[in-house]
C-alpha positions in Angstrom: 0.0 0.0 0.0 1.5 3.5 -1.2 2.4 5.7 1.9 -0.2 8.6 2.4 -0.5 12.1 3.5 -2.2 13.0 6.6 -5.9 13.0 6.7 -7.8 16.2 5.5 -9.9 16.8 9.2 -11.0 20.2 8.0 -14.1 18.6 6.9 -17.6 19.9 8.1 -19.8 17.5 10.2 -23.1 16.6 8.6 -25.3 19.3 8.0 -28.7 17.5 7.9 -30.8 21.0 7.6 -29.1 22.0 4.3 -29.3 18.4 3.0 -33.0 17.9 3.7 -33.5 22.0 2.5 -32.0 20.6 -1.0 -33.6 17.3 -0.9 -37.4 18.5 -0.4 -36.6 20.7 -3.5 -35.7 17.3 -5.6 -38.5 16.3 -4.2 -40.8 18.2 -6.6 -38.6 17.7 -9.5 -38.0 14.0 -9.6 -39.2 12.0 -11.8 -40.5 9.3 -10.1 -41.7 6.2 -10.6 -39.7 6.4 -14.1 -36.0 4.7 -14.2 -33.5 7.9 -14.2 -29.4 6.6 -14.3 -26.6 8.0 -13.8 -23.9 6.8 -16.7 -22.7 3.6 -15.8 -19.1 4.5 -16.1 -19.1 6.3 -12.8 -20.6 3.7 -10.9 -18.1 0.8 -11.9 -21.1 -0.9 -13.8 -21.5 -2.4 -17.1 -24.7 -2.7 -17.6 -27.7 0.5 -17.2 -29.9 -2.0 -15.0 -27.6 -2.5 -12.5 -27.1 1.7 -11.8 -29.0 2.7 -9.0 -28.2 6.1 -8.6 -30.4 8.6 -10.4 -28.4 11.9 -9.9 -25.9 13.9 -7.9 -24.9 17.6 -6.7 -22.2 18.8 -4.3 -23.8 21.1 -1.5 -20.4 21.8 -0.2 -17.4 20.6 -0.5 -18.1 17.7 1.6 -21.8 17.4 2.0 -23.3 15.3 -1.4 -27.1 14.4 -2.2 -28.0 11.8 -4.6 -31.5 10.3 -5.5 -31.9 6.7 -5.8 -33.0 4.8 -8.3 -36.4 2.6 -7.5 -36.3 -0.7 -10.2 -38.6 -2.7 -9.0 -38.2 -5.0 -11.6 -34.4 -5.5 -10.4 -34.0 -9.3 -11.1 -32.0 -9.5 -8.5 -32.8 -6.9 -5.0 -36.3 -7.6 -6.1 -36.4 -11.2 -7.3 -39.3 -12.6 -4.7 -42.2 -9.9 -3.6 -41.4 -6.8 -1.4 -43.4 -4.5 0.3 -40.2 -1.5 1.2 -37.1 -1.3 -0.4 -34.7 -3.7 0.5 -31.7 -2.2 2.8 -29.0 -4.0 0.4 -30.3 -2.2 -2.5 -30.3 0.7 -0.6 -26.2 0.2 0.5 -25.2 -0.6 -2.9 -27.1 3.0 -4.2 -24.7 4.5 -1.4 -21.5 2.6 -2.6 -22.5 3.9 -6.1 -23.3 7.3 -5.0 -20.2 7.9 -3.3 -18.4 6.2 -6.5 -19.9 8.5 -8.9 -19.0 11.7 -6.3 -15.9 11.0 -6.1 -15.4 10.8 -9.8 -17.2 13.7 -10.3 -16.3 16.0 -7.6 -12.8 15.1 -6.8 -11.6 14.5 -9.8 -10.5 10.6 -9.3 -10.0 9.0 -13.0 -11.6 6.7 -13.8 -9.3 2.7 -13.8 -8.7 3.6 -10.0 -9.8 0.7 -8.3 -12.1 1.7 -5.2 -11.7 -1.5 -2.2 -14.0 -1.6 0.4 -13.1 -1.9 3.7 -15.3 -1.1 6.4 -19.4 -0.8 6.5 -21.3 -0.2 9.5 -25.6 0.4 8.6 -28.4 0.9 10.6 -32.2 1.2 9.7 -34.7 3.0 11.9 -37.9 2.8 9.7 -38.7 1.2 6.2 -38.3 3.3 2.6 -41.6 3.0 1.0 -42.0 1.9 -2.7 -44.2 4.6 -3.7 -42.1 8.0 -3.0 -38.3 8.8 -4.2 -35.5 7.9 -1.7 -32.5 9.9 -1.5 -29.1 10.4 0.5 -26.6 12.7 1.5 -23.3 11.8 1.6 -20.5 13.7 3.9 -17.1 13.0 3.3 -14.6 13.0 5.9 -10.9 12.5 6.8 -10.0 12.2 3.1 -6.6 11.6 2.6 -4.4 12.8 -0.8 -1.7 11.5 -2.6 -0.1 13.9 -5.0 -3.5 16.2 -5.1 -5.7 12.7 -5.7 -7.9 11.3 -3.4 -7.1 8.2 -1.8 -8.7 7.1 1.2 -12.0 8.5 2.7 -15.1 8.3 5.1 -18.6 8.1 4.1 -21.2 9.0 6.2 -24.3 8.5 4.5 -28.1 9.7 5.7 -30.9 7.9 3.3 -33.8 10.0 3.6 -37.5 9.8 2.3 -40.1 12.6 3.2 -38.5 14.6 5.2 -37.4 11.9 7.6 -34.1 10.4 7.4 -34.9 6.4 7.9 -31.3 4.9 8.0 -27.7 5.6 8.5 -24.3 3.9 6.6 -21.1 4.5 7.5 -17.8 3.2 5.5 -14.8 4.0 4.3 -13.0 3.0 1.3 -9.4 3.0 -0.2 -8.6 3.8 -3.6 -5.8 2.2 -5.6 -4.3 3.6 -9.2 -3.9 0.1 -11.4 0.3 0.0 -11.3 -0.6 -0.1 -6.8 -3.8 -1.9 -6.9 -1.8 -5.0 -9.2 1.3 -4.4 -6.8 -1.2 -5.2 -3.8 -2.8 -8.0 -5.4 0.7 -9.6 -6.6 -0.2 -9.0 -10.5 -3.7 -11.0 -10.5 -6.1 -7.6 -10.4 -8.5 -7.1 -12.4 -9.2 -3.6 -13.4 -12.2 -2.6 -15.2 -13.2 1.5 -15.8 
């Protein structure tokens, strides 16, 4: 693993009140219940049905909101009957969402391999199928390597109505290719 840079720790804490201000505006301009994706490139995904993230904006620096995208007719997340949406389907729109963001926002190319490597969640009421979900996103303790991102925490708020019904927390590492193939003793497998 490459040596890093000290963590950035001039981040904001969440700011729920400007999230959920943004939020209740999308609100009125989603789409809902028609598919919206993001492109599939800045999710890591190679095929449309699997994107789950609608759309993204920066609120600050830091603070992200995306909306998530409701297929019901996911083969998988919704293979058997369901009455909420499932909370995997929901972690894996937060994965993608913070994928996407930090593509988009700080500037990570795309071939960097994103690992994993710690995910905490917790659900406190049920997202309903017939209204739009979304999440914000604050990053913290990001950590740079020559001016690119390379490590970071997610703190992630999923929020329906004006009620935010479940919490993620994770953070990830983020490899360029020549590292990520280092780490893995030359067997990686690098898609982007």
């Amino acid at each position: 693993i490459p040596a890093l840079n000290q963590p950035d720790n001039s981040t904001a804490t969440q700011q729920p009140g400007v999230a959920l201000a943004q939020i209740a505006h999308w609100r009125e301009t989603s789409i809902f219940p028609e598919l919206q994706r993001v492109e599939r490139r800045l999710v890591h995904k190679h095929f449309d049905k699997n994107v789950l993230v609608a759309r993204t904006a920066s609120l600050s620096s830091h603070l992200f909101i995306a909306e998530i995208t409701q297929d019901i007719a996911h083969e998988y997340y919704y293979e058997h009957a369901q009455d909420h949406v499932p909370g995997l389907y929901m972690i894996e729109a937060a994965r993608q969402a913070a994928t996407a963001i930090v593509h988009q926002f700080y500037d990570v190319p795309y071939g960097y391999k994103f690992i994993l490597n710690d995910l905490q969640s917790s659900f406190s009421g049920f997202a309903e199928l017939n209204a739009p979900l979304f999440l914000s996103i604050n990053f913290q303790n990001l950590v740079k390597e020559e001016h690119v991102l390379k490590r970071a925490l997610a703190q992630v708020e999923f929020i329906q109505g004006d009620k935010v019904i479940g919490t993620m927390q994770s953070q990830a590492v983020i490899f360029e290719p020549k590292n990520y193939n280092h780490v893995r003793d030359g067997h990686a497998v690098i898609a982007g």
